[in-house]
N, C-alpha and C positions, 0 to 999 in steps of 0.2 A: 617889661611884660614877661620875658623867659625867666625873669631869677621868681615874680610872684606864681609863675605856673609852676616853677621846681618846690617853691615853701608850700603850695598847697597840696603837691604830691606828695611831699615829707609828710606835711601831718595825716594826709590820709592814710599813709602807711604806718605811722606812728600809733596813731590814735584809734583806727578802723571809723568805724560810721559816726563821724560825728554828730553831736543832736540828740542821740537815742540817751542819754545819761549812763552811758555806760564807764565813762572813765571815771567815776567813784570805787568802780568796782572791777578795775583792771586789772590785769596781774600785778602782782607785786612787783616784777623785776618788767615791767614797762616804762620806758619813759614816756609825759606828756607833755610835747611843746606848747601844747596850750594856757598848763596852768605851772608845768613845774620850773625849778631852778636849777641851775648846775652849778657847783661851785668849782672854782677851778685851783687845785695847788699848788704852789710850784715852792719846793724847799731852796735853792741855791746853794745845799751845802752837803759839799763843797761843789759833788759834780756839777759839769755847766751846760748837761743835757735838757736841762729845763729851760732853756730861753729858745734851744731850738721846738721844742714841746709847746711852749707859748704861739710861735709860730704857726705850726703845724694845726694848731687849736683853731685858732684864728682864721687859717687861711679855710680850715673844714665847715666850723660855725656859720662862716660869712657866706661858705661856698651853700651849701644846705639850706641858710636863713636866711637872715639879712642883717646890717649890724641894727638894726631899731629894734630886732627881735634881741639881739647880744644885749642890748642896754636895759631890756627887762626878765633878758631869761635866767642871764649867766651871772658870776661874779669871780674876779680873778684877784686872786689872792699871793703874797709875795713873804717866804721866809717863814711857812708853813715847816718851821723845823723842830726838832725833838735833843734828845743827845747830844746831837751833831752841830747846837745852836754855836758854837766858839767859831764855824768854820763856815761860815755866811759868807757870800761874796756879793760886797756892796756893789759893784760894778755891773749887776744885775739889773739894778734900781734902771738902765739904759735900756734894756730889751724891754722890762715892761712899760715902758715910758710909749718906747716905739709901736707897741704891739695892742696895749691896751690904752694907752693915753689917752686918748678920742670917747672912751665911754667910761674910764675911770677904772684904778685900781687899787687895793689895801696893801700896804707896807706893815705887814704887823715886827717886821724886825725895828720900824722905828718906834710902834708901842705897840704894845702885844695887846695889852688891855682894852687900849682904841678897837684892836682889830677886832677882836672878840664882839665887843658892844655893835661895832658893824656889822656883823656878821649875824650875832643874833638878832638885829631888827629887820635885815633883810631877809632873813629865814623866816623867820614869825611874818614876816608879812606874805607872803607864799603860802605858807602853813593855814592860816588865817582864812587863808582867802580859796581853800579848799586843793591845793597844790602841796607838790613831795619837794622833799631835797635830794640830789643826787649830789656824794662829793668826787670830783676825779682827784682822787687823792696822793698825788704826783709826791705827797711827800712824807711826813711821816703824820702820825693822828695824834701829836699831842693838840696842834689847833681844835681840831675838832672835839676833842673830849671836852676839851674847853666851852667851845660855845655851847655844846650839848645840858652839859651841867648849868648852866647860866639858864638855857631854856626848860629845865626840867622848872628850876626856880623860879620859874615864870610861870607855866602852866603843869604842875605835876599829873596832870590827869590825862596829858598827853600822850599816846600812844607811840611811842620815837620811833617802834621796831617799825610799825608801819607808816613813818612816815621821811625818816631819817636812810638814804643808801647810800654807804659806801664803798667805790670800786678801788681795789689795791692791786696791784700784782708783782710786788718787789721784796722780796727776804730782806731783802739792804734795808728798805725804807722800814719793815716793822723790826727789826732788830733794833733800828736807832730812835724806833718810837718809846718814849719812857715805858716801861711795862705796865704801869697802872693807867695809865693815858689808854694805851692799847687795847688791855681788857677790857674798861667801861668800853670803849666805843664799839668792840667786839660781842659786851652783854646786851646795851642799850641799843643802836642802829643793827639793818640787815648789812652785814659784813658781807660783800662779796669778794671772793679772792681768785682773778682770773688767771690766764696762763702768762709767763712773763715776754712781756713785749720785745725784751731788748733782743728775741729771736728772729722777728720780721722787719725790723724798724733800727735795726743796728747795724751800719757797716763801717770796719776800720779804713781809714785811709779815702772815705768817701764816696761819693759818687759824683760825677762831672755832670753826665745830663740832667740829675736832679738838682743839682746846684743850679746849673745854665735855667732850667726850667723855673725854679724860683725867684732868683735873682732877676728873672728877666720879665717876670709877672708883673703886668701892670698895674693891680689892686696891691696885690700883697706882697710886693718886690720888696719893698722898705719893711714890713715885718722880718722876710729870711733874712735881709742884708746886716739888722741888728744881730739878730742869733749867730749870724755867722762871725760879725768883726767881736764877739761876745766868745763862741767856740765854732773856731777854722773846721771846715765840714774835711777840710785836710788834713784832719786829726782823725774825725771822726761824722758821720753824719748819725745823730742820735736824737728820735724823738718819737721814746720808745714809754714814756708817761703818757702820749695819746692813746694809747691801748684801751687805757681807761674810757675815755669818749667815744672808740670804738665801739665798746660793750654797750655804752648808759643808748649809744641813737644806733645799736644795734648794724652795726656793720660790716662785723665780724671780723677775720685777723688781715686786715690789708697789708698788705707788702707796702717797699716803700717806692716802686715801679706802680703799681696800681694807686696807692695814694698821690704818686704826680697825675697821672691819668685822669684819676675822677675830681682833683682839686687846685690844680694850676695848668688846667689847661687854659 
């Protein structure tokens, strides 16, 4: 009863009055858990900030939704890389197993082209059916120009700028996104480019309570525990790609003290 009373605070905050038809004609930069999607990217290359990110995603979604809401809102994506494809870390393939297993994930470093075709059906079906795409673009935008163009070739008369968003906030990841990759997705979708995460969501040499705190969670213990035996939070505690999910469900720039607070309590 408490996690259905939290989802329907979400969307009321999300959406405002629902009923009236007004989310046809909501901001642009609103998300709607009602109708829209999130896509989720995680590059793995080489950094191995994205499996703690995967986590962190996970532990937020689930906290906010529920997972029956993740198995139709979200889609988690794996090798989301550009340039930097030579420097993939297969060993990855384990945190998403852990984290998204249970509602399914895309490996586009085992076929890129598979991933694409996934990706554009479950876009289009969203689309379709009067719903946006938001991407958390954890990695670089060559996937995405990809499916993008696939979908132009499906419905050219599609409006992408308004329906297509994606959130970036890393120099690193568009530098390694091929340049041509980059511009389309920068002409065709709303490109938002936020402030870089890895200011509030980065600390070297870790943090103990936040580790204790996750590790020790009963739902989504086994998500950090992957992330961690993946990248030692003793190295680094980094999952600083959630920034992006911050922005799309509006939450502003959470620390990584305030993110255990409101999501592995």
């Amino acid at each position: 009863m408490k996690r259905s009373i939290l989802y329907s605070a979400v969307l009321i905050v999300f959406c405002g009055c629902a009923g009236q038809g007004t989310d046809l004609v909501r901001s642009r930069t609103d998300f709607n858990p009602y109708k829209d999607l999130i896509s989720l990217h995680y590059d793995y290359a080489p950094d191995k900030d994205d499996g703690q990110s995967a986590a962190a995603d996970r532990s937020m979604l689930q906290t906010l939704m529920s997972q029956e809401w993740i198995k139709h809102h979200t889609v988690a994506v794996s090798g989301t890389y550009g340039l930097n494809k030579d420097t993939f870390n297969k060993q990855s393939d384990k945190v998403m197993d852990a984290v998204w297993g249970d509602v399914g994930w895309i490996a586009a470093n085992d076929d890129w082209q598979a991933a694409v075709e996934a990706l554009t059906d479950k876009w289009l079906k969203i689309i379709n059916n009067g719903g946006n795409i938001w991407i958390k673009e954890g990695g670089q935008s060559d996937m995405t120009a990809d499916v993008i163009k696939r979908i132009v070739r499906t419905d050219s008369n599609l409006k992408i700028q308004d329906r297509i968003f994606v959130v970036q906030h890393s120099d690193w990841n568009e530098e390694q996104t091929t340049p041509e990759a980059l511009a389309y997705v920068k002409n065709m979708a709303t490109y938002i480019r936020i402030n870089d995460a890895n200011r509030y969501l980065n600390i070297k040499g870790g943090d103990v309570v936040f580790v204790k705190a996750a590790l020790a969670h009963p739902n989504y213990g086994k998500y950090w525990k992957a992330a961690f035996d993946y990248y030692p939070p003793t190295e680094r505690l980094d999952f600083s790609d959630t920034g992006e999910l911050f922005h799309i469900l509006k939450r502003g720039e959470l620390g990584v003290n305030a993110f255990k607070e409101h999501f592995l309590r």
